[in-house]
N, C-alpha and C positions, 0 to 999 in steps of 0.2 A: 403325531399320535400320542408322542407322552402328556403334551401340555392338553388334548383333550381329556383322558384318563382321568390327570390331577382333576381336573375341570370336574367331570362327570362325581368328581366323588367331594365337589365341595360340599362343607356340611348347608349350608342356608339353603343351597338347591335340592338337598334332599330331600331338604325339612320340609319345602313347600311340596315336592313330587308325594312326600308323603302325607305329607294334609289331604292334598287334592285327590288322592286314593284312598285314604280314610274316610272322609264324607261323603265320595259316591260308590265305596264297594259298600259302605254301612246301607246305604238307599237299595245297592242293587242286592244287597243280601237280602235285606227286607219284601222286596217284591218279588226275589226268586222263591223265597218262602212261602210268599202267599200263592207264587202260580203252582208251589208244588200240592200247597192243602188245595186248592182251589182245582184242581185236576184230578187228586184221589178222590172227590165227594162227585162228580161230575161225573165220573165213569164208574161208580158205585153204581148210581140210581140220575137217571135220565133227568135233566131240568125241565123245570118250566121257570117264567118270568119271575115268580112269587118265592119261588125254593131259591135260585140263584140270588135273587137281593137281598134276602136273608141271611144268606151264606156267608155275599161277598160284605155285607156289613157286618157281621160276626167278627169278621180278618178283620178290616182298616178303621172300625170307629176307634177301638181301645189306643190305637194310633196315635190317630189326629187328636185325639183327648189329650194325652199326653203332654206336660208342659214344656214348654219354648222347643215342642216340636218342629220340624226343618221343613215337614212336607205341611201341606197346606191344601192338598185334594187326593182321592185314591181311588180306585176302584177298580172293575172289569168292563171291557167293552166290547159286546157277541158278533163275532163274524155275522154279517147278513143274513139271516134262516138260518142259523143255528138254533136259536128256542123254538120251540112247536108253535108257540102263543105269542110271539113278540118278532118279528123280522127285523127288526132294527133296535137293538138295544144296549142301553148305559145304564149301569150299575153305578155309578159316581157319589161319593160325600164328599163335601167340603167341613174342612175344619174349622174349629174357632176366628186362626187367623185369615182368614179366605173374606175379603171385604167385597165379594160380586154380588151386583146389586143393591149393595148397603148403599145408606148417606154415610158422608164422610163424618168420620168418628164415631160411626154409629159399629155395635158386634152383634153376636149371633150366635149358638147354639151350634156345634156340628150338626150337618143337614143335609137330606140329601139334595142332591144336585136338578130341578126342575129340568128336564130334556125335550125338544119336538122330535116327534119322531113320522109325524107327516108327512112323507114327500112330495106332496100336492101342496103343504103351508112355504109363505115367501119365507118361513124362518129356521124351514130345514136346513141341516149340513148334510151332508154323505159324508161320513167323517173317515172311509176309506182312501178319501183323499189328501188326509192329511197329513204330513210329516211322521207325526208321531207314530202312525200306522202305517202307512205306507211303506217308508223304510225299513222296519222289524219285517212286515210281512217278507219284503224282497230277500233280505240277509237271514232272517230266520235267528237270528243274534240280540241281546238288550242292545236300546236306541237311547241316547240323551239329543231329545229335541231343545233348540233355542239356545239362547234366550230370544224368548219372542213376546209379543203382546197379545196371550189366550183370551180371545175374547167368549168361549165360549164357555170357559170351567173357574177363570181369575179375574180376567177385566184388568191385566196388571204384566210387567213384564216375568216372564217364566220360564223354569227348565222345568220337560216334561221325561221322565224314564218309564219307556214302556217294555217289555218282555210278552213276547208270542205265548201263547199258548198254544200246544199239538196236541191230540188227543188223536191217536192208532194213525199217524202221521197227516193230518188235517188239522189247520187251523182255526182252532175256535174261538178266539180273541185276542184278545190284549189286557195285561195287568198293566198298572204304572200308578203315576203318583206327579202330583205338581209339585213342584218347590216355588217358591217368591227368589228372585235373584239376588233379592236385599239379604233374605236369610243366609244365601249360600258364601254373599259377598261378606258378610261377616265374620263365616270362620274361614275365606280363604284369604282377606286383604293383609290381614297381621303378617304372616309367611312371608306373605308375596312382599309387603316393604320391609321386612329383614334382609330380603338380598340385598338390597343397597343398592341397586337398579334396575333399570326400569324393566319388569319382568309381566307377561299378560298370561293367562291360562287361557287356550281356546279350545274349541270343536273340531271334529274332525273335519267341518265348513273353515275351519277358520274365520270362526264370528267370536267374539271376547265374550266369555264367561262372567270373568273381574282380572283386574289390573292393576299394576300400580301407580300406571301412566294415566294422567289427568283427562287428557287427550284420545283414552282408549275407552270408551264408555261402553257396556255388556251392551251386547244386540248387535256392536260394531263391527266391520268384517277387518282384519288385521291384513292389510294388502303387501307383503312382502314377497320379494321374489324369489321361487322356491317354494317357500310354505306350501299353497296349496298341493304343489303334487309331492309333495313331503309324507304331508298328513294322506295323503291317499295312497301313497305308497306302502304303509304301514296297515290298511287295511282292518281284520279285526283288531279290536281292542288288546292288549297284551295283558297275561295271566297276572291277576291280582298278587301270585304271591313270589314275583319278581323283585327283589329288592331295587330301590332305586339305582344305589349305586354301581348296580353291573347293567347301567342303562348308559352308552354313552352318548353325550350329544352330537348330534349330525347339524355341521357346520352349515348354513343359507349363503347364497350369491354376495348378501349384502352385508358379510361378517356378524348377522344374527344366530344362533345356534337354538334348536329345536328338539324337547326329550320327550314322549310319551308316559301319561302318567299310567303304573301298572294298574288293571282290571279296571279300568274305562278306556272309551274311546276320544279321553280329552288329551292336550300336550298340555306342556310349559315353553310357552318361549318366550328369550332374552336377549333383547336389543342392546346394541352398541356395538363399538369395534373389539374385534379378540381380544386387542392388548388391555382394554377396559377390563372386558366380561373375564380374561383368565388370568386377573391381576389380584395378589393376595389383599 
């Protein structure tokens, strides 16, 4: 237990625990924001399809505008029959950097996001089926979908954060926002190879975020024994304003050891044997 403690309060593993909760409570603050505005005006005065994209673009264009912004798509997405005028709808922008549908090298304008919403066209989704929704609705909690390859908002590999919307305890959508993995891997890879080894950030799936291991490419599922019911054992996400170091790591089958980053539902985990991982 001592040699965990020390462990738990190494500085480089804070650094990254703290990175990785720097970059997505910043995300989830920003979209708890917007489901907060985006609920008072909604229970103010009744939507339709025309009032609500006004709205939700009012919130997320100033955003995406934004230079060497991190998210790359935002918007609202209406529970089924929720609008009076629209049974199935997306409120979606895409940012500057958002390359769907472009020729390559070609840019764009923040825009909105073109949608079917036919469900008689072959090019419908039911997008209640998808991760991103799916999960929020079940937990009723914010979700970090992926990394996956969105073919329907990016064309590219992506983490998606969504937050439920309630209204008089009914579900009226979903806020969220895309990130590019390239973006996220940018400000989490520098961290992660200051620890000096080999260290991955994953999902509460246990799919690789970023890594520092060559060998662990984002979208990849990190197959260690343990992990998965690690990460499930821990359930919601832990309170963002947990400091890391009263976080200690829970030791794996395979002398890997596993810490949860505060206010997401992502970890850190760090391969190798103990005597490596808890050598000064």
């Amino acid at each position: 237990m001592t040699e965990l403690t020390r462990f738990a309060r190494d500085a480089p593993t804070d650094a990254c625990i703290a990175a990785v909760s720097e970059v997505f409570t910043a995300i989830l603050g920003r979209v708890t924001t917007w489901r907060n505005e985006l609920l008072a005006a909604v229970e103010a005065h009744s939507p339709t399809r025309n009032t609500l994209d006004a709205l939700v673009e009012s919130l997320v264009v100033p955003a995406l505008s934004e230079p060497g912004a991190a998210i790359i798509g935002a918007g609202f997405v209406a529970t089924p029959g929720y609008l009076p005028d629209a049974y199935w709808h997306l409120a979606w922008w895409l940012g500057e950097q958002n390359t769907l549908g472009l020729e390559a090298g070609a840019t764009a304008p923040t825009r909105r996001l073109a949608t079917v919403t036919d469900p008689t066209s072959d090019q419908f989704r039911d997008y209640t089926n998808l991760e991103w929704w799916r999960v929020p609705e079940r937990t009723g909690s914010p979700h970090i979908t992926g990394p996956y390859v969105d073919y329907l908002c990016t064309d590219d590999y992506t983490l998606t954060v969504t937050i439920p919307v309630y209204s008089s305890g009914v579900l009226i959508g979903m806020v969220g926002v895309d990130s590019y993995v390239k973006n996220i891997e940018s400000l989490l890879l520098p961290p992660l190879y200051r620890m000096g080894r080999p260290a991955s950030v994953v999902n509460s799936s246990g799919r690789v975020v970023a890594s520092s291991d060559p060998h662990r490419p984002p979208g990849s599922i990190l197959r260690i024994a343990g992990l998965s019911e690690q990460l499930h054992s821990w359930g919601a996400p832990t309170n963002a304003r947990v400091p890391p170091a009263s976080l200690p790591p829970t030791s794996l089958p395979g002398g890997e050891f596993v810490i949860p980053c505060p206010g997401t539902s992502l970890a850190l985990v760090l391969e190798g044997s103990s005597e490596v991982l808890l050598a000064e």
